[in-house]
C-alpha positions as a printed Julia matrix, in Angstrom:
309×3 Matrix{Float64}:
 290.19   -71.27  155.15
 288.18   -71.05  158.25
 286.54   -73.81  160.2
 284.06   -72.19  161.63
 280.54   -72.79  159.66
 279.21   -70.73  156.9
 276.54   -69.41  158.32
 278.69   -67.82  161.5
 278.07   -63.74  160.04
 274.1    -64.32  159.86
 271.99   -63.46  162.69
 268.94   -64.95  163.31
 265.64   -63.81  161.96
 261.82   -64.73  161.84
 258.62   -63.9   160.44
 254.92   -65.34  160.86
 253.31   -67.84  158.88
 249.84   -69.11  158.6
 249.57   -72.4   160.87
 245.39   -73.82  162.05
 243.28   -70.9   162.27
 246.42   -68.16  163.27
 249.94   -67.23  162.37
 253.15   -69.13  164.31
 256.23   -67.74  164.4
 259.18   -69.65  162.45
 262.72   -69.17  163.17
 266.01   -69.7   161.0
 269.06   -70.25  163.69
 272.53   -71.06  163.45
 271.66   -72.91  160.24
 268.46   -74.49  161.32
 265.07   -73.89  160.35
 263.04   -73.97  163.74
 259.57   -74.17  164.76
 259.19   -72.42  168.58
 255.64   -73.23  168.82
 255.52   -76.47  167.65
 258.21   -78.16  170.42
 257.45   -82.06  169.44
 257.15   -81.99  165.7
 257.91   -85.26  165.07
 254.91   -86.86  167.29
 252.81   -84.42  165.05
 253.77   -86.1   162.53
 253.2    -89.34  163.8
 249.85   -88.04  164.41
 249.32   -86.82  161.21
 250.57   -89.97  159.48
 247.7    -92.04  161.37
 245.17   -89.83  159.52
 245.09   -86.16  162.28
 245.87   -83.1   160.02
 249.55   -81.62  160.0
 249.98   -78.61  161.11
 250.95   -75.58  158.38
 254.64   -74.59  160.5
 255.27   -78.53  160.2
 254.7    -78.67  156.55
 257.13   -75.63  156.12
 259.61   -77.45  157.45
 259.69   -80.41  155.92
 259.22   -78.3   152.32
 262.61   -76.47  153.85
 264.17   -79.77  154.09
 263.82   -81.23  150.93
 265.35   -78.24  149.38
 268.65   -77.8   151.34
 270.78   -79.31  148.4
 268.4    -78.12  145.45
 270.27   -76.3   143.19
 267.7    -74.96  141.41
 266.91   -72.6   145.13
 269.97   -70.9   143.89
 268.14   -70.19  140.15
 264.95   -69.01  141.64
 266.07   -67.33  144.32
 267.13   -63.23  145.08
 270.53   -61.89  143.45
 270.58   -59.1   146.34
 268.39   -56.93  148.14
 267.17   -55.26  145.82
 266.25   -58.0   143.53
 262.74   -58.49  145.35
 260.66   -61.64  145.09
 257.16   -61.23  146.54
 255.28   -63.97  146.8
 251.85   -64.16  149.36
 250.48   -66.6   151.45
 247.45   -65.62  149.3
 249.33   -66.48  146.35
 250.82   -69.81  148.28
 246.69   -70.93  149.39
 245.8    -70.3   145.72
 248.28   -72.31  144.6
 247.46   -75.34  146.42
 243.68   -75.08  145.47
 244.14   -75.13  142.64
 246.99   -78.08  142.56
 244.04   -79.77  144.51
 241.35   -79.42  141.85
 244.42   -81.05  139.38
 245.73   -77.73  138.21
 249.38   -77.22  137.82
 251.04   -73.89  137.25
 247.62   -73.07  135.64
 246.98   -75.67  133.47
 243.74   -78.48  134.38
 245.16   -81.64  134.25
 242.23   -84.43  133.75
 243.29   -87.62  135.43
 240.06   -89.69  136.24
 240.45   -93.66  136.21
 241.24   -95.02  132.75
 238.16   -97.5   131.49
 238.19   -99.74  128.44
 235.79   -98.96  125.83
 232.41  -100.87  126.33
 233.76  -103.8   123.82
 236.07  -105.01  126.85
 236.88  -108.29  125.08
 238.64  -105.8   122.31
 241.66  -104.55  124.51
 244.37  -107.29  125.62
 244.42  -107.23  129.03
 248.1   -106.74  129.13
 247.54  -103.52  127.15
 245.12  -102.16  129.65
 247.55  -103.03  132.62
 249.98  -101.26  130.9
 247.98   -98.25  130.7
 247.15   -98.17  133.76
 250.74   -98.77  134.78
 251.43   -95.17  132.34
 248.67   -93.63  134.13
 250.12   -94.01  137.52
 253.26   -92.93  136.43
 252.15   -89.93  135.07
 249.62   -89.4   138.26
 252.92   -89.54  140.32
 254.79   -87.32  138.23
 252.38   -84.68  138.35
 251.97   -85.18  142.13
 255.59   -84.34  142.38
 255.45   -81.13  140.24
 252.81   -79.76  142.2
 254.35   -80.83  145.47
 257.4    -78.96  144.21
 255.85   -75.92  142.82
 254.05   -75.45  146.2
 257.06   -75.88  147.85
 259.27   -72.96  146.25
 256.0    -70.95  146.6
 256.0    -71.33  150.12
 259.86   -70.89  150.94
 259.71   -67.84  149.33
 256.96   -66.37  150.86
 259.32   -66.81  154.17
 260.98   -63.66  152.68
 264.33   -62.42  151.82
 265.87   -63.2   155.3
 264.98   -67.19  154.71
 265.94   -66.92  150.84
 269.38   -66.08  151.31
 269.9    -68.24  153.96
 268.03   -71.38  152.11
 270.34   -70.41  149.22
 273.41   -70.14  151.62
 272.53   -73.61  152.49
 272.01   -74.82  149.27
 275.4    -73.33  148.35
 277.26   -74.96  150.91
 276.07   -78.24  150.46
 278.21   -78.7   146.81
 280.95   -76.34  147.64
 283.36   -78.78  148.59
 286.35   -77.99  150.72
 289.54   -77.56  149.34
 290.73   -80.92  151.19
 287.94   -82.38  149.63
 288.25   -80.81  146.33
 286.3    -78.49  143.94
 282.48   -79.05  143.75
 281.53   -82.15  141.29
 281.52   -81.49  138.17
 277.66   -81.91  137.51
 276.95   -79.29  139.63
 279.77   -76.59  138.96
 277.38   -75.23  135.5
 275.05   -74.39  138.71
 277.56   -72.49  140.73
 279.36   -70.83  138.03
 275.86   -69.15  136.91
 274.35   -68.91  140.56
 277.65   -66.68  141.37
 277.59   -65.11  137.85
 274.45   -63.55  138.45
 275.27   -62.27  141.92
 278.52   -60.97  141.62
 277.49   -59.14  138.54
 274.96   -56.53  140.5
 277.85   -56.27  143.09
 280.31   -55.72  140.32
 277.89   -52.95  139.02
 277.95   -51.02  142.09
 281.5    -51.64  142.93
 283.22   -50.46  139.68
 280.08   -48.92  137.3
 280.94   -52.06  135.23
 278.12   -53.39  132.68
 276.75   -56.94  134.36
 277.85   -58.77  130.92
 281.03   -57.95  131.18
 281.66   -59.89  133.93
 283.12   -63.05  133.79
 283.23   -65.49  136.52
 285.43   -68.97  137.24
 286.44   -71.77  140.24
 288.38   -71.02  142.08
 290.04   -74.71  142.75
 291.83   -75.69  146.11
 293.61   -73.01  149.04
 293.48   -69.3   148.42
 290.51   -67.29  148.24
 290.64   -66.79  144.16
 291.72   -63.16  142.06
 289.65   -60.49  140.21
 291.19   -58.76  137.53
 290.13   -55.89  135.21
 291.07   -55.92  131.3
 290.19   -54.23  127.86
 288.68   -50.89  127.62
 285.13   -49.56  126.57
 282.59   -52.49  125.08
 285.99   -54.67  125.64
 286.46   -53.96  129.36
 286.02   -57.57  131.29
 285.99   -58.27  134.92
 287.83   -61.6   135.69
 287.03   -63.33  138.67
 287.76   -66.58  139.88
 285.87   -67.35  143.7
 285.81   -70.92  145.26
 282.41   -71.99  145.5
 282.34   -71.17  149.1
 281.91   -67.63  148.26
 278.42   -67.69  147.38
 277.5    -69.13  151.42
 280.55   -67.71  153.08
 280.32   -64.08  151.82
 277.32   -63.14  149.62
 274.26   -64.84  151.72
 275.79   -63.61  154.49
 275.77   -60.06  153.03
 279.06   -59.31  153.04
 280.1    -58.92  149.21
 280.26   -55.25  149.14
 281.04   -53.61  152.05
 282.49   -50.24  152.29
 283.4    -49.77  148.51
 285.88   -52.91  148.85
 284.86   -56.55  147.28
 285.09   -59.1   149.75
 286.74   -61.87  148.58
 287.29   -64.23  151.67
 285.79   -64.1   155.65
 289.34   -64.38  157.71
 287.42   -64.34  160.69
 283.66   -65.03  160.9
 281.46   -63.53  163.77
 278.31   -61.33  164.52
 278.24   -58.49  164.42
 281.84   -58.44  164.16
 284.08   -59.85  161.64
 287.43   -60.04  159.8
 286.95   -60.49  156.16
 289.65   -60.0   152.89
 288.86   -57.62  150.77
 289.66   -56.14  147.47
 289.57   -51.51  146.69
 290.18   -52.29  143.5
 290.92   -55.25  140.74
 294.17   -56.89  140.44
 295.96   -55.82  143.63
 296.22   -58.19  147.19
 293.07   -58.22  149.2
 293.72   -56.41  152.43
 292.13   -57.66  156.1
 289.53   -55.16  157.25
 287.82   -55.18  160.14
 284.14   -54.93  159.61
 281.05   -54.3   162.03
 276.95   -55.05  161.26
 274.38   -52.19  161.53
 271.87   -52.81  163.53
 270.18   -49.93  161.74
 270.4    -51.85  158.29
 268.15   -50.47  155.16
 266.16   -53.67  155.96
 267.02   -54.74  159.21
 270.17   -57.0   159.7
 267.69   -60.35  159.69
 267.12   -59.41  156.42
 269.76   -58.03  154.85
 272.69   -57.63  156.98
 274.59   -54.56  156.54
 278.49   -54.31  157.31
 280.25   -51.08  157.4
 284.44   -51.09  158.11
């Protein structure tokens, strides 16, 4: 397994965001999100936290960084190229308006102070405190919902170049190592259906193989895991077992299907060259090709990198 990080066959890539009264440029490189024209963020926030405003790029980052291990990135999130997920800063603005006016995912929410009934002398006092302490709780838990809701909005209004690599990210964060061991076992459900649901468009392409007929495992400790091809007709099931690293390593990196072959494993990472192993067809060795990046991708490599042998 190589050393070298996941991220090592992704250029960078940027795009413009609304920040004051213009658009900023934000910048994803060698794994970090980056703000160019914001060069002391943190006494911004200082700023902001003794009462000054905080700037839009500022809030995008911090919304980046509390969702660097969130598995549910990889649920949301694109399954390939093609699986487009628009989402405006129109639709991001509207969203927080109405989260402001105590809307949430497009429901009012009514949460003015709770008051006794006129008879005060009726209600225990320790009743009222404790509905007041419920109404808190609840105020808090709906502050979080909409914080979160806002977040994904905005994250993937970055575009597909930022998705993959937030879900790359995401990925790597519970994939383990194999000295370390497979992922935990709470979050293996996650990876198991995150790479499902990938490598099942890539299977489709590869081999003209229905999406629900392939089946997907862990791959546990050294190797780079198998794919094999049984049954016939409605009983025809691809087998694959990937280590968890795949989904980081190969597929956000765009890698998964290059040239007809399956890429299994990256035996040497780079850009815009790289070494990968790679399967022609099910249940034979992968072979090491040799691979190279387009510049001329479909969608440009800083969105969706594309590698040719």
């Amino acid at each position: 397994m190589p050393n070298d990080p996941w991220y090592s066959c992704l250029p960078s890539c940027e795009t413009l965001v609304p920040c004051a009264q213009g658009r900023h440029v934000v910048r994803w490189e060698a794994g970090q999100f980056r703000l160019p024209e914001h060069p002391d963020a943190e006494a911004e926030l200082v700023l902001a936290a003794l009462g000054g405003e905080k700037a839009g790029c500022v809030q995008l980052a911090e919304a980046w960084g509390r969702h660097t291990s969130d598995l549910s990135v990889l649920a949301v999130g694109p399954r390939g190229p093609a699986d487009e997920i628009s989402v405006s800063w129109a639709d991001v603005e509207e969203a927080a308006q109405a989260g402001s006016r105590g809307g949430v995912a497009g429901f009012r929410t009514h949460s003015r102070p709770w008051r006794p009934p006129a008879r005060q002398l009726a209600v225990p006092p320790a009743a009222a405190a404790s509905h007041s302490a419920r109404q808190r709780q609840a105020d808090e838990e709906m502050e979080r919902v909409r914080q979160r809701r806002n977040d994904m909005l905005s994250l993937l209004a970055l575009g597909y170049g930022f998705q993959i690599r937030l879900a790359g990210q995401v990925a790597a964060a519970h994939a383990g190592s194999p000295e370390a061991g497979a992922p935990e076992a709470s979050v293996r459900p996650a990876l198991v259906a995150a790479i499902t649901g990938r490598l099942a468009l890539v299977a489709e392409q590869w081999l003209g193989i229905d999406p629900d007929q392939v089946a997907v495992s862990l791959h546990r400790g050294h190797g780079r895991g198998q794919a094999e091809l049984t049954g016939h007709g409605a009983q025809r099931r691809l087998q694959v077992s990937l280590p968890a690293s795949w989904l980081a390593r190969v597929w956000a990196c765009g890698l998964a299907l290059t040239s007809g072959h399956l890429v299994v494993a990256v035996d040497r990472a780079g850009w815009p060259d790289a070494r990968v192993l790679a399967l022609r067809v099910p249940g034979i060795e992968p072979v090491r090709l040799d691979v190279h990046a387009r510049e001329d991708g479909r969608d440009g490599p800083a969105d969706a990198p594309h590698w040719e042998v």
